[in-house]
VOZAMAR-336949 format. One record per residue (C-alpha): x, y, z. Coordinates in steps of 0.1 Angstrom, whole numbers, padded with zeros to 4 digits, always signed. Each point is the difference from the previous one (the first is absolute). Layout:
N
XYZ...
//
This chain:
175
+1266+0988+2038-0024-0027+0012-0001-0035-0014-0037+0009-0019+0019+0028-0016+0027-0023-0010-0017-0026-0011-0022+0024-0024+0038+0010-0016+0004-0039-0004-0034-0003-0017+0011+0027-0026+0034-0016-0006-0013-0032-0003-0024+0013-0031+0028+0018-0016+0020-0035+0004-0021-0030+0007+0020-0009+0027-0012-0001+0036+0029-0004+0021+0020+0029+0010+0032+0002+0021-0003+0031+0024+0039+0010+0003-0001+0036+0018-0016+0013+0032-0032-0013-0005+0017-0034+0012-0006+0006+0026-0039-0003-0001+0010-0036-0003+0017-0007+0028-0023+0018+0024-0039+0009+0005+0010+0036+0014+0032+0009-0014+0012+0037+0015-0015+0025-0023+0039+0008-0012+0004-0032-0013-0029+0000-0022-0007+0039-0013+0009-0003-0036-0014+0010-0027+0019-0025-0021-0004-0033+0002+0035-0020-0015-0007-0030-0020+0002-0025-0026-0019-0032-0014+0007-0030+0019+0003-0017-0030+0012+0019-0031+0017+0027+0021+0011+0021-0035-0032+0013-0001+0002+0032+0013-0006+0025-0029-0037-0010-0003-0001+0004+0042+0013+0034-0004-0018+0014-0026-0034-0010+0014+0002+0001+0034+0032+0015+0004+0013+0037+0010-0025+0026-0021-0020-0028-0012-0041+0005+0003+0002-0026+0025+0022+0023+0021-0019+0031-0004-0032-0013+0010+0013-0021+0031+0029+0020+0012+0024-0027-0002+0018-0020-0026+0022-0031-0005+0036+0003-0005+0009-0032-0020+0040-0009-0004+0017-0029-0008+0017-0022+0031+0027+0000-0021+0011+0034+0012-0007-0004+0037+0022-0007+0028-0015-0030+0018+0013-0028+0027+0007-0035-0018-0030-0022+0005-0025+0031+0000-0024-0022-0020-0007-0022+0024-0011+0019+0023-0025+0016-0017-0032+0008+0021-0031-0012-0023-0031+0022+0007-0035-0007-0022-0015+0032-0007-0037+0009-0008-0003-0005-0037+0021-0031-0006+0032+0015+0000+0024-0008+0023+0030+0018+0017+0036-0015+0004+0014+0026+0026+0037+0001+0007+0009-0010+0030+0002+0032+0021+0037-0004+0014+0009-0014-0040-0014+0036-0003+0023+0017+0025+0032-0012-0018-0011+0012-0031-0011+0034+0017+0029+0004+0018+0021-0008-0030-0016+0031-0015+0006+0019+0033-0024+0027-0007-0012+0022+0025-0037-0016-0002+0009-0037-0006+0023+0006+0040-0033+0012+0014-0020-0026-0015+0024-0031+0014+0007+0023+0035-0042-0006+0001+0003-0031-0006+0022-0009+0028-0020+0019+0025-0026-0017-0011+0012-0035-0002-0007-0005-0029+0037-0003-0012+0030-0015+0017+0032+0018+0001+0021-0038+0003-0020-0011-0027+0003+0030-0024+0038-0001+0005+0003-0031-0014-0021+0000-0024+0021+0029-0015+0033-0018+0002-0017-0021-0024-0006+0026-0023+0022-0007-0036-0008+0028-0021+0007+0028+0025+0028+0028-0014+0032+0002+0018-0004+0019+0034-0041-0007+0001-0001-0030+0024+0025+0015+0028-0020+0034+0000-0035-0019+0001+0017-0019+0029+0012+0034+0017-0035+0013-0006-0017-0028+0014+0019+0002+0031-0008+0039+0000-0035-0008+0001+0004-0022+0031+0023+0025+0016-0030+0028-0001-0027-0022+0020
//
């Protein structure tokens, strides 16, 4: 995923809702941290988001340019909007959101790419470890500042931080 492609998605959304800032909260964050993220870190088909502003607004999202939507068939890739309510993210994450203008007049509010890699390795699925172990090789993400951003996690399920920690360190381990 390129940022022309995403910010075509963003157009679309933006008619459906007449919003033009969207928060980027997946693995296309990190297209805002870096000009030539590792191919790895920015292959989905998906892009996870919400409206800046009136972040309930994700039925219209999905039904238009969402999974199956015309949208997705013609351009081979979709949005994925959820509510932050129901991520896992580092206290503070909204001010460190990376603001990126897109062609179009919409603009992007990407996740900060290590707020990203606690909420990934919350999840701890297979993809999300290779995603944040490409990150770190690439710099893009700091190990010191991912652990404690996840220490600062408050909705994590008993057991989640201590294995995101022990993955984390796994990751390190392997380089």
């Amino acid at each position: 995923m390129n940022l022309d492609a995403l910010a075509r998605l963003l157009r679309e959304a933006s008619r459906v809702t007449n919003h033009r800032h969207f928060v980027i909260v997946g693995s296309l964050s990190a297209a805002g941290a870096s000009t030539d993220p590792p191919e790895r870190m920015v292959q989905s088909i998906d892009v996870d988001l919400f409206p800046k502003l009136d972040p309930e607004r994700l039925d219209e999202i999905n039904a238009r340019v969402g999974e199956g939507s015309d949208f997705h068939i013609k351009h081979g890739y979709y949005a994925d909007a959820l509510s932050p309510a129901t991520l896992s993210l580092p206290a503070q994450w909204e001010a460190r959101l990376i603001q990126m203008p897109l062609a179009g007049g919409v603009t992007a509010w990407f996740l900060d790419p290590n707020d990203a890699a606690a909420s990934k390795l919350i999840r701890g699925a297979g993809n999300d470890l290779e995603w944040v172990d490409a990150g770190l090789q690439a710099g893009i993400l700091s190990a010191e500042r991912i652990a404690t951003r996840l220490r600062s996690i408050d909705n994590a399920l008993a057991g989640e931080i201590p294995r995101a920690l022990d993955n984390l360190a796994a990751l390190g381990r392997n380089r």
